[in-house]
N, C-alpha and C positions, 0 to 999 in steps of 0.2 A: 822063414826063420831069420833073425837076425844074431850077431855074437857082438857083446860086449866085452872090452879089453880091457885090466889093471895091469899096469907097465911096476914093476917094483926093479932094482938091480942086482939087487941079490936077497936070500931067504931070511937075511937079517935089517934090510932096508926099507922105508915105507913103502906097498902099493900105489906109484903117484899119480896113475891117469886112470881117468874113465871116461871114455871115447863112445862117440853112438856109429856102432856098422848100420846100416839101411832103417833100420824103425826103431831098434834100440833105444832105449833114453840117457843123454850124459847129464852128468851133473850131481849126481849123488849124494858127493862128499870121496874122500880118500879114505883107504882101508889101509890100516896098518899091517895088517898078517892076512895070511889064507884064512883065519877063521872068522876075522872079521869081514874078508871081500864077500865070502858066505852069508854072514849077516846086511851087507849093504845089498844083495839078489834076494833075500827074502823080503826086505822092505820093497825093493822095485816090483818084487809078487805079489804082496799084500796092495801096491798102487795101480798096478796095471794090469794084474790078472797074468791067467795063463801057470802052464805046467812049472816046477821047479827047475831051475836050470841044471848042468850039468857042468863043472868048472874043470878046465884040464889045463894043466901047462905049457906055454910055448918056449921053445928051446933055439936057445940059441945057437952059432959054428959049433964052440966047444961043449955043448951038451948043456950050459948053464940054463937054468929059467929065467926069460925075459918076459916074461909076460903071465898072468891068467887071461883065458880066452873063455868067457859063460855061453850060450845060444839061451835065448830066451824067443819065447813070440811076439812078434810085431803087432805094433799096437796101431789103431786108426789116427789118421796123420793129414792135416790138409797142407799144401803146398804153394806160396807164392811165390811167383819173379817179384824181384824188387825194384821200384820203379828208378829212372835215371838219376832224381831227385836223391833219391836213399842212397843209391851206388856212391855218388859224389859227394853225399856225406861221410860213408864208410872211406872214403880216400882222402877226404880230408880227414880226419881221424888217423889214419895212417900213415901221412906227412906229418903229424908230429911226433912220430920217432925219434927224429932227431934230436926236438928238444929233451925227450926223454932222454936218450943218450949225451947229449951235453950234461943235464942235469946231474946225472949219476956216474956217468964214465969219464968227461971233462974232455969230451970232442963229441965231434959229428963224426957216422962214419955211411955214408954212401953205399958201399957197398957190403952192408951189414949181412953179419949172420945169423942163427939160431944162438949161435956160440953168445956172441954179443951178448944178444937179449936176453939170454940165460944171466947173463950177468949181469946187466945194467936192471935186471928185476932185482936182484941179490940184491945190489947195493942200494936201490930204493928199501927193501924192506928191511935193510939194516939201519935205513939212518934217520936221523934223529929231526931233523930239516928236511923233510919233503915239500914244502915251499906249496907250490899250486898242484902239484901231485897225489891229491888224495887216493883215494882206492876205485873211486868210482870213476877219477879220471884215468888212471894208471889200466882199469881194467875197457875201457873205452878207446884209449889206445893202442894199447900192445893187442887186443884183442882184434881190432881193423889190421893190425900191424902183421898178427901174425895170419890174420887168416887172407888176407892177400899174397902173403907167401905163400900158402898152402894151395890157391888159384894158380899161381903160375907156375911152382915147380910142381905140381898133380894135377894138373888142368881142372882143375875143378872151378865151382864157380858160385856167388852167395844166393842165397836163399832164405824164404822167411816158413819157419815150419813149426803149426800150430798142432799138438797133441795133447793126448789127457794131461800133462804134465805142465799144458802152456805155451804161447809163442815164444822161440826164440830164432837169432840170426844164426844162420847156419852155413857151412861151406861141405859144396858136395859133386861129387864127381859127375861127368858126363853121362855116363851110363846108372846114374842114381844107384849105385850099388854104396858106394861108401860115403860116410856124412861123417862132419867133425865140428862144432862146437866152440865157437872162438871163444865167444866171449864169458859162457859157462865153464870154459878150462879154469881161464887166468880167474874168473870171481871163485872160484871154486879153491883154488890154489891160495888166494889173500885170506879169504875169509880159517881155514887150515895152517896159515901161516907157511907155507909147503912153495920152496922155490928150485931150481934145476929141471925145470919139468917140460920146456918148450921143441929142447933136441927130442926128448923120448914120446912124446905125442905128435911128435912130427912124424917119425922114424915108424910110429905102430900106426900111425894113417898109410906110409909107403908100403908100411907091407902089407895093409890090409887090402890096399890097391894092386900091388901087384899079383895077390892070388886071384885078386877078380873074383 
């Protein structure tokens, strides 16, 4: 079985992530309420089969909900390493972070955050002059950007993984229990117009790794 997760911050705020646990599929689209997270699992029913899910709350220190948590059935999935060639594509793509953040924050910052790039996304979709920063580049970026973070602070590491849904680049932990989806987040996010999303898709891959 696998569970997929919409990360919302509170019961009046959009659902903003859809994350893939082990076979799951990301990318859906963002659900704004629990009764549309419900209609975005009957569409991933109707595509990839299998029983209806069961949607339950994840809760946070003070009892709030941070999350809906679905299980759904694992779908067939092939799996590749990436060869050196793609690696040092995906890092160069990554190195220009920086420009991104000159771009939109008006420095470089080396020892960048989630925080950051939470924001230096904001300020790209606010404005009006994105210069060479289209969407395709913006999400070719941040997407190498972020999911190399997610390799070295989760050990994890990229992958190319093709199911009913299609090949995409993926990053996934040593023990193949938890997968996350760089570059399907951030397109997912542009094309929704939906920004603040990088710490909280961060934050439900650590925790989905830390249950193991």
């Amino acid at each position: 079985m696998a569970s997929m997760n919409f990360d919302h911050r509170d019961t009046h705020s959009p659902l903003k992530d859809i994350i893939r646990r082990t076979l799951s599929k990301l990318g859906m689209g963002i659900p704004k309420t629990l009764s549309s997270a419900r209609e975005r699992l009957r569409v991933s029913q109707s595509k990839y089969g299998g029983e209806p899910p069961q949607i339950k709350p994840v809760l946070g220190p003070a009892g709030e909900v941070t999350a809906w948590t679905a299980t759904v059935e694992a779908t067939p999935e092939s799996v590749e390493t990436l060869s050196q060639t793609e690696v040092e594509q995906l890092n160069a793509d990554a190195s220009e972070i920086q420009y991104f953040f000159q771009a939109f924050l008006g420095r470089t910052l080396p020892d960048w955050t989630l925080v950051d790039l939470d924001l230096a996304f904001e300020a790209w979709h606010q404005s009006t002059d994105r210069g060479r920063f289209s969407p395709q580049v913006v999400t070719r970026i941040t997407g190498a950007a972020f999911g190399n973070y997610c390799n070295c602070s989760l050990d994890m590491r990229w992958l190319a993984i093709t199911d009913l849904g299609g090949r995409d680049l993926a990053v996934r932990t040593q023990d193949d229990r938890v997968t996350g989806f760089p570059f399907s987040t951030v397109a997912k996010r542009i094309d929704d117009k939906e920004t603040g999303f990088f710490v909280s898709v961060f934050n439900l891959l650590k925790q989905s790794v830390a249950e193991g």
